[in-house]
N, CA, C and O atoms as a Tinker XYZ file with bonds, in Angstrom:
   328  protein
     1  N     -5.000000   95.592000  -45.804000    73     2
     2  CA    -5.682000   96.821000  -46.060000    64     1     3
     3  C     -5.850000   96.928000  -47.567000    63     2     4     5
     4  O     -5.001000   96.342000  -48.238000    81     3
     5  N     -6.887000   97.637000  -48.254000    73     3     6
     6  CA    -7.298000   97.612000  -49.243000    64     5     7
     7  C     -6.979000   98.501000  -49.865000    63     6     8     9
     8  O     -6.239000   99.103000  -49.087000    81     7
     9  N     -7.017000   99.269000  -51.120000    73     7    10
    10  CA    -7.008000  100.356000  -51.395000    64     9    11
    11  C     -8.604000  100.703000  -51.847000    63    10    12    13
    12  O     -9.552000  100.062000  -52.299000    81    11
    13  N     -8.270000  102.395000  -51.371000    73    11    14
    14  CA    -9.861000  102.700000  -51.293000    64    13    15
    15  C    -10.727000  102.704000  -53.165000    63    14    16    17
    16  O     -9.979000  102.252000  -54.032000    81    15
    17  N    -11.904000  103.094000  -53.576000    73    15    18
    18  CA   -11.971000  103.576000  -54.385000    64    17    19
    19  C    -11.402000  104.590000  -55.121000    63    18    20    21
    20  O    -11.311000  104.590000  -56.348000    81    19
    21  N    -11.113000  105.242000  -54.559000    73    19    22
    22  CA   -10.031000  106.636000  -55.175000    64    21    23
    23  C     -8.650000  105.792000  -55.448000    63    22    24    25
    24  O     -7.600000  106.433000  -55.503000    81    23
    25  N     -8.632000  104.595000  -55.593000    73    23    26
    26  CA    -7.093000  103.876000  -55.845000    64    25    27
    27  C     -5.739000  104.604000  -54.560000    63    26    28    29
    28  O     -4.538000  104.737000  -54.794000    81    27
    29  N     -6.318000  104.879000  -53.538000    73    27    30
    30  CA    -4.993000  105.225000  -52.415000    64    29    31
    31  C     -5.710000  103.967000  -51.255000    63    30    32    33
    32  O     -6.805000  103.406000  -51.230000    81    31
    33  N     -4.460000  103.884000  -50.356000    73    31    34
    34  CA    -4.540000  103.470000  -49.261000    64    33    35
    35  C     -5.438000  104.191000  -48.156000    63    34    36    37
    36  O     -6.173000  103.313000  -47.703000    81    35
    37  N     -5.722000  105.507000  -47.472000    73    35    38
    38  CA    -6.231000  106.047000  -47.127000    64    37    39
    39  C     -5.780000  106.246000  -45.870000    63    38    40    41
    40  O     -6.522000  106.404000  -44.900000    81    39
    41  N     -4.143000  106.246000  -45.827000    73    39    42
    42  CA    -3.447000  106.043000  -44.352000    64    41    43
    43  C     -2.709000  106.950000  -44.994000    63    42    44    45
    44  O     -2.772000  107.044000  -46.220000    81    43
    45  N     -1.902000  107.747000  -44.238000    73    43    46
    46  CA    -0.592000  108.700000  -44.368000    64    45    47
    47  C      0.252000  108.205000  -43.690000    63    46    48    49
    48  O     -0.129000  108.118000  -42.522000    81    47
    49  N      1.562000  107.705000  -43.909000    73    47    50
    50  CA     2.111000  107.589000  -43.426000    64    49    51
    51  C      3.680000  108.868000  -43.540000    63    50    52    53
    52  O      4.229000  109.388000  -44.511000    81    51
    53  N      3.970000  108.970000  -41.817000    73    51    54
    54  CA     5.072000  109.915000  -41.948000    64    53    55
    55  C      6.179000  109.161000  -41.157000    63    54    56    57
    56  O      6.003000  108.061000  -40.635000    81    55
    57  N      7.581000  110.017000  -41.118000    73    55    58
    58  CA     8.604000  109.745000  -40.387000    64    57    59
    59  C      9.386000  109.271000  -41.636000    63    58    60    61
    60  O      9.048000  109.510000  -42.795000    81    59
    61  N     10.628000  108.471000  -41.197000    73    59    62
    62  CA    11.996000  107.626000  -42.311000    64    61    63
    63  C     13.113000  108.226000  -41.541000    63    62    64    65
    64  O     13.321000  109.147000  -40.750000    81    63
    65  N     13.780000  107.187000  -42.199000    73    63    66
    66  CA    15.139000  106.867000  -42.146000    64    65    67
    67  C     15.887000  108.884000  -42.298000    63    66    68    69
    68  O     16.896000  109.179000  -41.658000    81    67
    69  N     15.376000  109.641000  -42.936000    73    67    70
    70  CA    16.025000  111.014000  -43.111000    64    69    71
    71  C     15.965000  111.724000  -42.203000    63    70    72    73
    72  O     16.691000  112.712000  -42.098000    81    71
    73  N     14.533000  111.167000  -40.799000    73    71    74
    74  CA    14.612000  112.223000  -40.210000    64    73    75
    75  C     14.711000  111.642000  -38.744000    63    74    76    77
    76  O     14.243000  112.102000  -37.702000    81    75
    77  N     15.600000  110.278000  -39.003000    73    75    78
    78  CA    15.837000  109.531000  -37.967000    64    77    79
    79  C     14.937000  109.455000  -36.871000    63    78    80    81
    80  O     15.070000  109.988000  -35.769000    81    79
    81  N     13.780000  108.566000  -37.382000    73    79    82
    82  CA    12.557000  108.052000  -37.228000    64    81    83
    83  C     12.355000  107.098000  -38.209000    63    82    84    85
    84  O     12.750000  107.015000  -39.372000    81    83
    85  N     11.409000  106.134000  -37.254000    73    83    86
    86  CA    10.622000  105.115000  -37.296000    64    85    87
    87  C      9.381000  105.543000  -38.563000    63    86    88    89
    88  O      8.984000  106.706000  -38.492000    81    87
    89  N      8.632000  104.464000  -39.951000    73    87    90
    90  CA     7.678000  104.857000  -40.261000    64    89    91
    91  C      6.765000  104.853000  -39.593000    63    90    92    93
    92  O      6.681000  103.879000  -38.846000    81    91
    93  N      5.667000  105.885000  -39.519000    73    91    94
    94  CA     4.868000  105.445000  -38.449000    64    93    95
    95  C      3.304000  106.342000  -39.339000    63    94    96    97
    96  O      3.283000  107.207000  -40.214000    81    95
    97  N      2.174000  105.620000  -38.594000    73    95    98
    98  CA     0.927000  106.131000  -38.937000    64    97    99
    99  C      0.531000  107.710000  -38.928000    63    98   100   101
   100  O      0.179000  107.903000  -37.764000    81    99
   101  N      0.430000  108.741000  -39.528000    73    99   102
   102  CA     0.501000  109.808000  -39.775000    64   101   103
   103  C     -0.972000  110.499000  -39.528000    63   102   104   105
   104  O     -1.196000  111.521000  -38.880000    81   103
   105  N     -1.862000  109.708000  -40.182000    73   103   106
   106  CA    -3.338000  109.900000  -40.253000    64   105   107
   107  C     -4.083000  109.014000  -40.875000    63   106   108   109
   108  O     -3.733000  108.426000  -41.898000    81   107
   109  N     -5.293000  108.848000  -40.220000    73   107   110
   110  CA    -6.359000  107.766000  -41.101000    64   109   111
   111  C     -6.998000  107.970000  -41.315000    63   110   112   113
   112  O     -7.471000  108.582000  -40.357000    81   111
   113  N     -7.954000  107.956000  -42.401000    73   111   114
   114  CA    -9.015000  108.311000  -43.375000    64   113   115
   115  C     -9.967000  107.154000  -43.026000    63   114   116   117
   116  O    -10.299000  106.534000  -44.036000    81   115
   117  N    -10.488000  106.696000  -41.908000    73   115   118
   118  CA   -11.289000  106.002000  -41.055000    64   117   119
   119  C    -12.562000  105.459000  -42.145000    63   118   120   121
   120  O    -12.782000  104.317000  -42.551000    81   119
   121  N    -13.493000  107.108000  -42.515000    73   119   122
   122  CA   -14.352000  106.435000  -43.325000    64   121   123
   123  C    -14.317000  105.854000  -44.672000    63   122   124   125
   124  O    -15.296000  105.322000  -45.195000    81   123
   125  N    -13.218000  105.963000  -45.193000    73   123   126
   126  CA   -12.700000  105.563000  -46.398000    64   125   127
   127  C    -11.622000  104.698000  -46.693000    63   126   128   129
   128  O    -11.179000  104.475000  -47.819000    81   127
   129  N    -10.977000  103.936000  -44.981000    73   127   130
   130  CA   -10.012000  102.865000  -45.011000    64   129   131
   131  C    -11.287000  101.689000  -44.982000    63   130   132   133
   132  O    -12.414000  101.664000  -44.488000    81   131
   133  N    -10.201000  100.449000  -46.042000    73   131   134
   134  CA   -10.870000   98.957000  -45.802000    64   133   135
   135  C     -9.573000   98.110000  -45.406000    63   134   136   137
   136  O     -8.681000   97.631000  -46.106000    81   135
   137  N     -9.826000   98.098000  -43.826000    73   135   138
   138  CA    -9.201000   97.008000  -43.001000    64   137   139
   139  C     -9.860000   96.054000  -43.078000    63   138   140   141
   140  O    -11.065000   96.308000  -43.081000    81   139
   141  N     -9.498000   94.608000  -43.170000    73   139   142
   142  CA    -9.655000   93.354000  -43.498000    64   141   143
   143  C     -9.805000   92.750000  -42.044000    63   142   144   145
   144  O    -10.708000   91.985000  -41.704000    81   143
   145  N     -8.491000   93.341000  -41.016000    73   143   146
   146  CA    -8.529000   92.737000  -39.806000    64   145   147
   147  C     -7.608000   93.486000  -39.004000    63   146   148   149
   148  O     -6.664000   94.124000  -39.470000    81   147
   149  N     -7.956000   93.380000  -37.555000    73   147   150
   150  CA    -7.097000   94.467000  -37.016000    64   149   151
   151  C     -7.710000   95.743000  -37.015000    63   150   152   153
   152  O     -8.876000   95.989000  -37.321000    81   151
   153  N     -6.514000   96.823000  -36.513000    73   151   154
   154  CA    -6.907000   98.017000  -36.149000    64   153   155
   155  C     -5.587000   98.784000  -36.194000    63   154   156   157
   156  O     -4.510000   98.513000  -35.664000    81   155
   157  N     -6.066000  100.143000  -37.211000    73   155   158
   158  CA    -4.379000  101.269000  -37.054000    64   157   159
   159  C     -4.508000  101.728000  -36.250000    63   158   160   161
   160  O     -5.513000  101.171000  -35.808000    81   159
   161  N     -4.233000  102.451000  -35.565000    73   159   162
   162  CA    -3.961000  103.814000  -35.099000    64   161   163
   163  C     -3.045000  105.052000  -34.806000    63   162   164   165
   164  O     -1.870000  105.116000  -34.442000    81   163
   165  N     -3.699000  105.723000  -35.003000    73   163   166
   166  CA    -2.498000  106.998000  -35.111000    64   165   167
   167  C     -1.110000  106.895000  -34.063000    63   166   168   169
   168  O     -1.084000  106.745000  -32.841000    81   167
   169  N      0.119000  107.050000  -35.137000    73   167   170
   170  CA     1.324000  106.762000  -34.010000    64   169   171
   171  C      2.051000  105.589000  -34.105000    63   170   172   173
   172  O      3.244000  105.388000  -33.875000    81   171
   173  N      0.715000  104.451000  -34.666000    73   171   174
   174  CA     1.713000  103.538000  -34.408000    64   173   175
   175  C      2.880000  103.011000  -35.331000    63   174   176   177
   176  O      2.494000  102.955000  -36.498000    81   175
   177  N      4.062000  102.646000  -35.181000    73   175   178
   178  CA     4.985000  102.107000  -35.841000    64   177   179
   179  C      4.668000  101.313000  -37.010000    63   178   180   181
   180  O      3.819000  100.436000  -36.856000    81   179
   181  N      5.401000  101.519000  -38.593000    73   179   182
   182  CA     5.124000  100.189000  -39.021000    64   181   183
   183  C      6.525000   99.654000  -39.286000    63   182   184   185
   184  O      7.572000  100.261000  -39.511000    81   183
   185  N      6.249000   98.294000  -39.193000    73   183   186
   186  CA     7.426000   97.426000  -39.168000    64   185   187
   187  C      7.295000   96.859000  -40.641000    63   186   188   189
   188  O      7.850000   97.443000  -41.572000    81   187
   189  N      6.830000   96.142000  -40.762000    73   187   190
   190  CA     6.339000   95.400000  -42.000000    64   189   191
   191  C      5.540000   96.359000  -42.919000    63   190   192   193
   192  O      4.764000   97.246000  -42.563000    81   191
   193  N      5.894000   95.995000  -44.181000    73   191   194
   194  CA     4.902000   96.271000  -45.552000    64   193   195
   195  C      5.100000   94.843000  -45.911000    63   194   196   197
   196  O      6.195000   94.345000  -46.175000    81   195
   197  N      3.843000   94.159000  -45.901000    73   195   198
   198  CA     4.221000   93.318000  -46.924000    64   197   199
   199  C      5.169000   91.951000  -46.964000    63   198   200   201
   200  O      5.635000   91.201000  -47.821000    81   199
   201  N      5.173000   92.108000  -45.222000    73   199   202
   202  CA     6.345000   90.760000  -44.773000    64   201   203
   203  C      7.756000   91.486000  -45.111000    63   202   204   205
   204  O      8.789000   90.817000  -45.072000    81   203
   205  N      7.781000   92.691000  -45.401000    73   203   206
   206  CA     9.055000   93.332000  -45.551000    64   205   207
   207  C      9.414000   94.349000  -44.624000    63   206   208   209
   208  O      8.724000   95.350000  -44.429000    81   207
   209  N     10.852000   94.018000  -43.857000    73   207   210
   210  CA    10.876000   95.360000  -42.387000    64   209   211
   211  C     10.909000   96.444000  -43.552000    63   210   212   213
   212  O     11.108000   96.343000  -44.763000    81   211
   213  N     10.695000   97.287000  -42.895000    73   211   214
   214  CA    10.729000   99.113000  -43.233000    64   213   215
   215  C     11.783000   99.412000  -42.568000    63   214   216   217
   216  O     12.539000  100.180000  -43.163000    81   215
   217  N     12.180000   99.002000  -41.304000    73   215   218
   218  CA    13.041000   99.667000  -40.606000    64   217   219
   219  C     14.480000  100.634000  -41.408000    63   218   220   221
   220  O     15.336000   99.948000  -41.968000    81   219
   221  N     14.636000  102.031000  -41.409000    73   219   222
   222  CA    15.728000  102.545000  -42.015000    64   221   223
   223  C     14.909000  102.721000  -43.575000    63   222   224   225
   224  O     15.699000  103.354000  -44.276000    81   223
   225  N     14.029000  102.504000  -44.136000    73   223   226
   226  CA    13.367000  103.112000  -44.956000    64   225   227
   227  C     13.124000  104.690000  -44.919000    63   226   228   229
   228  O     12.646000  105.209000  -43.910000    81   227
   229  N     13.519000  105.555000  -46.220000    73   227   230
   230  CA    13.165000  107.180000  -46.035000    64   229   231
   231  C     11.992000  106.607000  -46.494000    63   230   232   233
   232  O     11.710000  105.450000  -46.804000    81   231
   233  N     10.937000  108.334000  -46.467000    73   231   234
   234  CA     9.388000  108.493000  -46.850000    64   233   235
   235  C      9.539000  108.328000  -48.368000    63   234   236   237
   236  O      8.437000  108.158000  -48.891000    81   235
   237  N     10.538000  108.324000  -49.219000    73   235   238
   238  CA    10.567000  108.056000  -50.395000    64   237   239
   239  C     10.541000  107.017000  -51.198000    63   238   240   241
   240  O     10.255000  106.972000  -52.394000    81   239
   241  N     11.042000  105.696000  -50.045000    73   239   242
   242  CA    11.150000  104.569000  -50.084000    64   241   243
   243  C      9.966000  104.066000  -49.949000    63   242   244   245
   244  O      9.399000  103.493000  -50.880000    81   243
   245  N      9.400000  104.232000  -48.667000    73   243   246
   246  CA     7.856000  103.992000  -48.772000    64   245   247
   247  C      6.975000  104.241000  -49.658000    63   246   248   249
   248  O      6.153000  103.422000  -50.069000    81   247
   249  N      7.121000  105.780000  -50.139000    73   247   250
   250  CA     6.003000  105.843000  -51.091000    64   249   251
   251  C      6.209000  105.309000  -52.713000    63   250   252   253
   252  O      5.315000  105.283000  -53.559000    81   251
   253  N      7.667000  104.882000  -52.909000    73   251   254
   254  CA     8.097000  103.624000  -53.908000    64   253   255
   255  C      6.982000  102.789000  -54.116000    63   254   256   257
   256  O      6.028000  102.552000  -54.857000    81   255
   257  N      7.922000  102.271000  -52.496000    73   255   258
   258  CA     7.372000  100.557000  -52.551000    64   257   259
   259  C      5.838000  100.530000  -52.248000    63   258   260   261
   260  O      5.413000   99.511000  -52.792000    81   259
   261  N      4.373000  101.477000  -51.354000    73   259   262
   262  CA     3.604000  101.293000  -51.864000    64   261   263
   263  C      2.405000  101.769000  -53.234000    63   262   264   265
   264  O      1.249000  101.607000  -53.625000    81   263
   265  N      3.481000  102.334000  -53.490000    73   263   266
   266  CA     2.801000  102.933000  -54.760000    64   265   267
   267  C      3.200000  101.565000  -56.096000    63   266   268   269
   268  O      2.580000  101.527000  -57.159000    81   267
   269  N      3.962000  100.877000  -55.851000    73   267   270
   270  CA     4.225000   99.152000  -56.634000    64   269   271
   271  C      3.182000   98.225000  -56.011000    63   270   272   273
   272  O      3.034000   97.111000  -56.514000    81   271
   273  N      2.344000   98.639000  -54.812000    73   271   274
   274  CA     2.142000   97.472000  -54.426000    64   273   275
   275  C      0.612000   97.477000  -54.894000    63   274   276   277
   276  O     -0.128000   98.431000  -55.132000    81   275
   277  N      0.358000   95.961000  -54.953000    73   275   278
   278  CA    -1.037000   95.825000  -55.755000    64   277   279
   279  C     -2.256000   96.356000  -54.933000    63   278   280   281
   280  O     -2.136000   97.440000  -54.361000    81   279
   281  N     -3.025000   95.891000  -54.876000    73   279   282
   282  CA    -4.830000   96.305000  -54.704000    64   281   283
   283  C     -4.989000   96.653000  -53.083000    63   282   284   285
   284  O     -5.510000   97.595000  -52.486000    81   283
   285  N     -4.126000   95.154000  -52.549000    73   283   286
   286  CA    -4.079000   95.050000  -51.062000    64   285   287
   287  C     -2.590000   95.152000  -50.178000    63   286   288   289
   288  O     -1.798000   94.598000  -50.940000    81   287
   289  N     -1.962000   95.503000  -49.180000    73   287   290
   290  CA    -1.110000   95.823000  -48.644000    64   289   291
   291  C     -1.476000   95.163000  -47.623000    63   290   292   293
   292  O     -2.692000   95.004000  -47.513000    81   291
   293  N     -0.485000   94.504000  -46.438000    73   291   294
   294  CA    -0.499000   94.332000  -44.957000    64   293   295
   295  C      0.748000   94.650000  -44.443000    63   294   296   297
   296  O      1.877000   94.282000  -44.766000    81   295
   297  N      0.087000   95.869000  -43.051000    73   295   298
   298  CA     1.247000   96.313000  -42.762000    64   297   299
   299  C      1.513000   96.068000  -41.093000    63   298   300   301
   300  O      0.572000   96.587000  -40.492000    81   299
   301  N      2.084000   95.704000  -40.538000    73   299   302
   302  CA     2.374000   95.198000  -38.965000    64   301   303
   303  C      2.988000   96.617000  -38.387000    63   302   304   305
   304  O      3.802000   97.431000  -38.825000    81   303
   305  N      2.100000   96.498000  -37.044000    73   303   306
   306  CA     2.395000   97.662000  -36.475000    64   305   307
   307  C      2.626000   97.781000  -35.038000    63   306   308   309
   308  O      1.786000   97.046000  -34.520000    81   307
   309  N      3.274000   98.284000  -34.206000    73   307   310
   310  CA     3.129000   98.405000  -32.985000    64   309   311
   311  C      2.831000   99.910000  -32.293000    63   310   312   313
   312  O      3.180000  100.901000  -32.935000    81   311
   313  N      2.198000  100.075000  -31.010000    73   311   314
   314  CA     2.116000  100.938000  -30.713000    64   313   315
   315  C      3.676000  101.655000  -29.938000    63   314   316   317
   316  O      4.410000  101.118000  -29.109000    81   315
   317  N      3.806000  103.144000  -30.634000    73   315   318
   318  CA     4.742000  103.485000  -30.045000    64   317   319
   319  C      5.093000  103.193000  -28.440000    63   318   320   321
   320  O      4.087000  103.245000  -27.733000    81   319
   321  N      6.319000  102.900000  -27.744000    73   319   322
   322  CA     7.373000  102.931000  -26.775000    64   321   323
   323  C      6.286000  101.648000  -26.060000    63   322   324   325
   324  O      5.864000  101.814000  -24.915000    81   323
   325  N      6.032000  100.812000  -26.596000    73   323   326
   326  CA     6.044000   99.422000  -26.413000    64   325   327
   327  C      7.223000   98.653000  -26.625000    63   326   328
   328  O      7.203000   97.434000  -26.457000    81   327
């Protein structure tokens, strides 16, 4: 995933480790995300940033680590209670 012109990702992500939850897809900014390949959707889990689990990550952690991360991000996801 790209970051948009406005320099954000254009995904929200909510949940963490604080509120004992999974990160998971929050909302998508559809006309203003650049997916490369694949498909988000709302809900689903992310496991990976980056070849890195999230799992037990707070929302603070996340917005750390992608606010470090360069131009492009890939994030692996599953659909919830799969």
């Amino acid at each position: 995933m790209n970051r948009g012109s406005n320099g954000v990702f254009n995904v929200h992500l909510e949940g963490g480790a604080e509120y004992g939850e999974f990160i998971y897809i929050g909302d998508i900014f559809q006309e203003k995300i650049k997916i490369k390949k694949g498909k988000l959707h709302l809900d689903d889990i992310v496991l990976e940033i980056d070849n890195e689990p999230v799992a037990g990550y707070t929302q603070s952690d996340i917005v750390d680590f992608v606010k470090k991360a360069g131009e492009t991000i890939t994030l692996r996801t599953v659909k919830q209670g799969l």
